[in-house]
MDAnalysis code that builds the backbone (N, CA, C; Angstrom):
import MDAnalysis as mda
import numpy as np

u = mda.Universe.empty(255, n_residues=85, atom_resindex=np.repeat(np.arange(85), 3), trajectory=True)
u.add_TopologyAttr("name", ["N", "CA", "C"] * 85)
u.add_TopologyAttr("resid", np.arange(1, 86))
u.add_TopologyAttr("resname", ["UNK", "UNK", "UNK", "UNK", "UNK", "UNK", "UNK", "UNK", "UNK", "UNK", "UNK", "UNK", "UNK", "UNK", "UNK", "UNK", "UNK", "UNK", "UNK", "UNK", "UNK", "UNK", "UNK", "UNK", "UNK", "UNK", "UNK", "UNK", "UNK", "UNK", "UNK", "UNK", "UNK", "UNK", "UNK", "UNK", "UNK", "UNK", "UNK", "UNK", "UNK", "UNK", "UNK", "UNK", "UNK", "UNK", "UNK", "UNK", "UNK", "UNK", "UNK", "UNK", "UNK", "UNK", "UNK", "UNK", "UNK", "UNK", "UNK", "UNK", "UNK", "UNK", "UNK", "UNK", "UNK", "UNK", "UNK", "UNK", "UNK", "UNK", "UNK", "UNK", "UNK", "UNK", "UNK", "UNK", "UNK", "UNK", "UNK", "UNK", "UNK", "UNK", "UNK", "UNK", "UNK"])
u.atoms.positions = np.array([
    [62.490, 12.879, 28.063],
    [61.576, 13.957, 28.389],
    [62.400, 15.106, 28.985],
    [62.250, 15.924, 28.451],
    [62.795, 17.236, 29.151],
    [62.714, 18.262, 30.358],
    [63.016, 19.172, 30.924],
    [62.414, 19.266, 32.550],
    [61.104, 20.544, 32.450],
    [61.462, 20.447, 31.229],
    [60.368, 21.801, 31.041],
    [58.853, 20.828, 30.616],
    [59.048, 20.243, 29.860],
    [57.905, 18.745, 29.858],
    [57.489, 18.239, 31.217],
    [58.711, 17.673, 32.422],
    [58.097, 17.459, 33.386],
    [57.808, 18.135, 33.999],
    [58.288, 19.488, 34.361],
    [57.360, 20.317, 34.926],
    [55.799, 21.037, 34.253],
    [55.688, 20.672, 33.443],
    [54.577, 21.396, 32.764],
    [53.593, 20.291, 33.412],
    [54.069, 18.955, 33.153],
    [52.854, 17.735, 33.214],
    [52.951, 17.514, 35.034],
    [53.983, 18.092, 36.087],
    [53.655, 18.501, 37.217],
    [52.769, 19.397, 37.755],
    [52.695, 20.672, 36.842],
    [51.490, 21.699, 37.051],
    [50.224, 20.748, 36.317],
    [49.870, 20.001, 35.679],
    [48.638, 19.775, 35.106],
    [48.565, 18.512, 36.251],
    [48.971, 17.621, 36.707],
    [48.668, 16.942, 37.587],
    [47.977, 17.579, 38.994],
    [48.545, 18.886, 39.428],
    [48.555, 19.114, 40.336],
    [46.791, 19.682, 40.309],
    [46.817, 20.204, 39.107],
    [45.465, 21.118, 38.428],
    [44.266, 20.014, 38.542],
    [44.677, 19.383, 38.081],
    [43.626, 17.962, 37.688],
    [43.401, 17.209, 38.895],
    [44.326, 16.839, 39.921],
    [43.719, 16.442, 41.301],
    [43.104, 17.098, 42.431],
    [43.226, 18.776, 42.028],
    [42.628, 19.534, 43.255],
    [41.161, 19.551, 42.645],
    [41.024, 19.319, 40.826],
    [39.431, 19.496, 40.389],
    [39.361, 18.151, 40.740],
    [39.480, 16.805, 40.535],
    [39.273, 15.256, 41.211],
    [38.794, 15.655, 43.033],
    [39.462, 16.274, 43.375],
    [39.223, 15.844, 44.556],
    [37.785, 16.793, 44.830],
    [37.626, 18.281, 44.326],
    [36.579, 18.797, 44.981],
    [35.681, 18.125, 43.957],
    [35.264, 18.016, 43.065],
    [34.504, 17.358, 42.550],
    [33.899, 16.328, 42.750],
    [34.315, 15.735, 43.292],
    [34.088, 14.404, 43.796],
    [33.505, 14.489, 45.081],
    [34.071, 14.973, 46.210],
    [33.268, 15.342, 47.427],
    [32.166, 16.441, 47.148],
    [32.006, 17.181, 46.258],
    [30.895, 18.465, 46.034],
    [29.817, 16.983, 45.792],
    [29.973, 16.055, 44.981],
    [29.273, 15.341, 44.273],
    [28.581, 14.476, 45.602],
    [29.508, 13.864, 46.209],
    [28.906, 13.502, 47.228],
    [27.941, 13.724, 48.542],
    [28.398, 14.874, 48.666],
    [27.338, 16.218, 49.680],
    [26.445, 16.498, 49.077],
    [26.348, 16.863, 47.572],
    [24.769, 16.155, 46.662],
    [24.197, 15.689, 46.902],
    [24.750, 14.493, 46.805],
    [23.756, 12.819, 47.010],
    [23.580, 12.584, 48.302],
    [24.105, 12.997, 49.279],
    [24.195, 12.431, 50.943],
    [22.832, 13.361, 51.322],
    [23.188, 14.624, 51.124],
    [21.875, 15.690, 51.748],
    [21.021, 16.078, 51.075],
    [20.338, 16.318, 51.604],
    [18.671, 17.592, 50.929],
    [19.199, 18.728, 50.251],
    [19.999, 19.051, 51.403],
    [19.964, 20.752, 51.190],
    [21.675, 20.691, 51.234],
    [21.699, 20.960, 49.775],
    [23.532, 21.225, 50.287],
    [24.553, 22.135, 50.825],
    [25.206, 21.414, 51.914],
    [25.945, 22.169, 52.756],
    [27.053, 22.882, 52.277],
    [27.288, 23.774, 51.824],
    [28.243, 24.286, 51.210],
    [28.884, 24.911, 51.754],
    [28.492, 24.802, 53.435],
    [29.883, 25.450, 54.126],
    [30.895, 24.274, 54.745],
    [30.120, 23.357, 54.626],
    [31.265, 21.996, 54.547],
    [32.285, 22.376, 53.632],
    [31.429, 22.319, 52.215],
    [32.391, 22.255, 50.988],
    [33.511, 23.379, 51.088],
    [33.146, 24.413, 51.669],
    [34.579, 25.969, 51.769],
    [35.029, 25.326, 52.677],
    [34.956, 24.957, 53.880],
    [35.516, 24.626, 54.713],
    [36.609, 23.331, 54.745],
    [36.357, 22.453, 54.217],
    [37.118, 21.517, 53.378],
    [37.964, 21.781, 52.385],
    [37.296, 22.631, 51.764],
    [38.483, 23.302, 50.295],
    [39.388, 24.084, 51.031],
    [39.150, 24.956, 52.110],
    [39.925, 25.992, 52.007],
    [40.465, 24.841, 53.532],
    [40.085, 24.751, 54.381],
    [41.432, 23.823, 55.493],
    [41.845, 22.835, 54.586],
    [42.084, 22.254, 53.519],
    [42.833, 21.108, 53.024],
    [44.057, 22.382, 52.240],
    [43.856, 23.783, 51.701],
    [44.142, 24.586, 51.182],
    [45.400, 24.981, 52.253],
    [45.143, 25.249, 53.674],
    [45.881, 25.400, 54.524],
    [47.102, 24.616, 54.985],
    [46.182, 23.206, 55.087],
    [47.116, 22.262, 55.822],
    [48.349, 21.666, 54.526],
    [48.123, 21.955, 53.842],
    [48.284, 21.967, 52.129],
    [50.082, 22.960, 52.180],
    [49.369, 24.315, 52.414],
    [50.141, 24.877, 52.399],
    [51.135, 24.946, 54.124],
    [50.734, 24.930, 55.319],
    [51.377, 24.748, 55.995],
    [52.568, 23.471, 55.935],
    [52.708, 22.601, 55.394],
    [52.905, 21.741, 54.993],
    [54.507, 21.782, 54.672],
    [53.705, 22.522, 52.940],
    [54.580, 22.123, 51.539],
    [55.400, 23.445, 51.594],
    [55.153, 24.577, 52.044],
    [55.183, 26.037, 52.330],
    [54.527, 26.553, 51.111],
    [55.676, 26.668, 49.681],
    [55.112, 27.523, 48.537],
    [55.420, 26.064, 47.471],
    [55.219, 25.020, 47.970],
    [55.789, 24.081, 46.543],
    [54.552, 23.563, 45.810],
    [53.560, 23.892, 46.443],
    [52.553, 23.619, 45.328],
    [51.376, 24.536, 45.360],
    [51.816, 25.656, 44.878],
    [50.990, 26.302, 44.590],
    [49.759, 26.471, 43.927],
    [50.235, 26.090, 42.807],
    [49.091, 25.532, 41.878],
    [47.711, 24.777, 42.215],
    [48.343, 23.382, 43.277],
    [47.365, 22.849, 43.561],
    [46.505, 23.955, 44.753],
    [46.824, 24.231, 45.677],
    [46.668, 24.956, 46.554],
    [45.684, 26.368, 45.680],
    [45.884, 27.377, 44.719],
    [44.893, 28.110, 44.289],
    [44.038, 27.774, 43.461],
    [44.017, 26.439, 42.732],
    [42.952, 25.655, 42.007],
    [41.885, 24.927, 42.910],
    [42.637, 24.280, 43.972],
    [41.608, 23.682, 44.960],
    [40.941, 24.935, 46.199],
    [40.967, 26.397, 45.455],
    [40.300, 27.133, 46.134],
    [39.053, 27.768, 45.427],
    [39.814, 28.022, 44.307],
    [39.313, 28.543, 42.546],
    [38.149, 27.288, 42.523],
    [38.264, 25.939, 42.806],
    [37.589, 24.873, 42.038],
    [36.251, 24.655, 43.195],
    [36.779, 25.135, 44.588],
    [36.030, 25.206, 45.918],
    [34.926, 26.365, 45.576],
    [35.593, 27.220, 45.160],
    [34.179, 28.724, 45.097],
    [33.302, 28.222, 44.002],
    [33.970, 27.558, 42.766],
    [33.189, 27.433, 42.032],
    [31.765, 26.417, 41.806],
    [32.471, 24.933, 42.577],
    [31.448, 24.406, 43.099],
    [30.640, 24.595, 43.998],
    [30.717, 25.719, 45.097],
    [29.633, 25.964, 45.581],
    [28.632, 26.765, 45.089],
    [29.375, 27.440, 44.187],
    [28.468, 28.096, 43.636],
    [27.317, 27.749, 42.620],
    [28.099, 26.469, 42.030],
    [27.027, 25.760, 41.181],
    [26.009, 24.836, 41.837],
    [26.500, 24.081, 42.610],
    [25.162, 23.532, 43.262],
    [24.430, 24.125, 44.305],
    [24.959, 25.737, 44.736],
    [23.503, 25.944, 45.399],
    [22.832, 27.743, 44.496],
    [22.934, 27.190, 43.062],
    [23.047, 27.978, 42.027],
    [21.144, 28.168, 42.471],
    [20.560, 27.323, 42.909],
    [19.151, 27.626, 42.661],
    [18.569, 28.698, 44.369],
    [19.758, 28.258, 45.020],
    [20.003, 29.105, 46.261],
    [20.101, 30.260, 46.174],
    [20.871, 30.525, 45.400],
    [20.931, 32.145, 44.907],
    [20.162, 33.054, 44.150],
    [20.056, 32.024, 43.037],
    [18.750, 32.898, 42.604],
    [17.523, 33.388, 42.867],
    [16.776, 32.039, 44.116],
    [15.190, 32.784, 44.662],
    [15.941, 33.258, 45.438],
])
């Protein structure tokens, strides 16, 4: 395998566990509450985003603006009926 192969399948790992992970907790704050809290969900996306980056400094970037990108987007879909009335 070549390093341009492993780095490519390093950025898609990194892509694919920041959507695993919010996905999975968005899913759960679903099922746990009535009314979903979706300032849990920013708040979780974006301090795991932090501690993430305080961390690693700039080495994973990727994961770090997908699990922010993947954070806005799920809140936005499940309190999609929130917004509209």
């Amino acid at each position: 395998m070549t390093q341009y192969n492993l780095e490519e399948l390093k950025m898609l790992n990194q892509v694919l566990f920041a959507l695993f992970l919010v996905a999975d907790f968005a899913l759960f704050l679903f099922f746990t509450n009535n009314i979903f809290p979706w300032f849990a969900l920013l708040g979780t996306g974006i301090g795991l985003a932090i501690i993430v980056l305080c961390w690693t400094e700039k080495k994973y970037t990727y994961f770090i603006a997908t699990l922010l990108v993947f954070t806005a987007i799920f809140s936005i879909v499940y309190n999609w009926h929130s917004i509209v009335h």
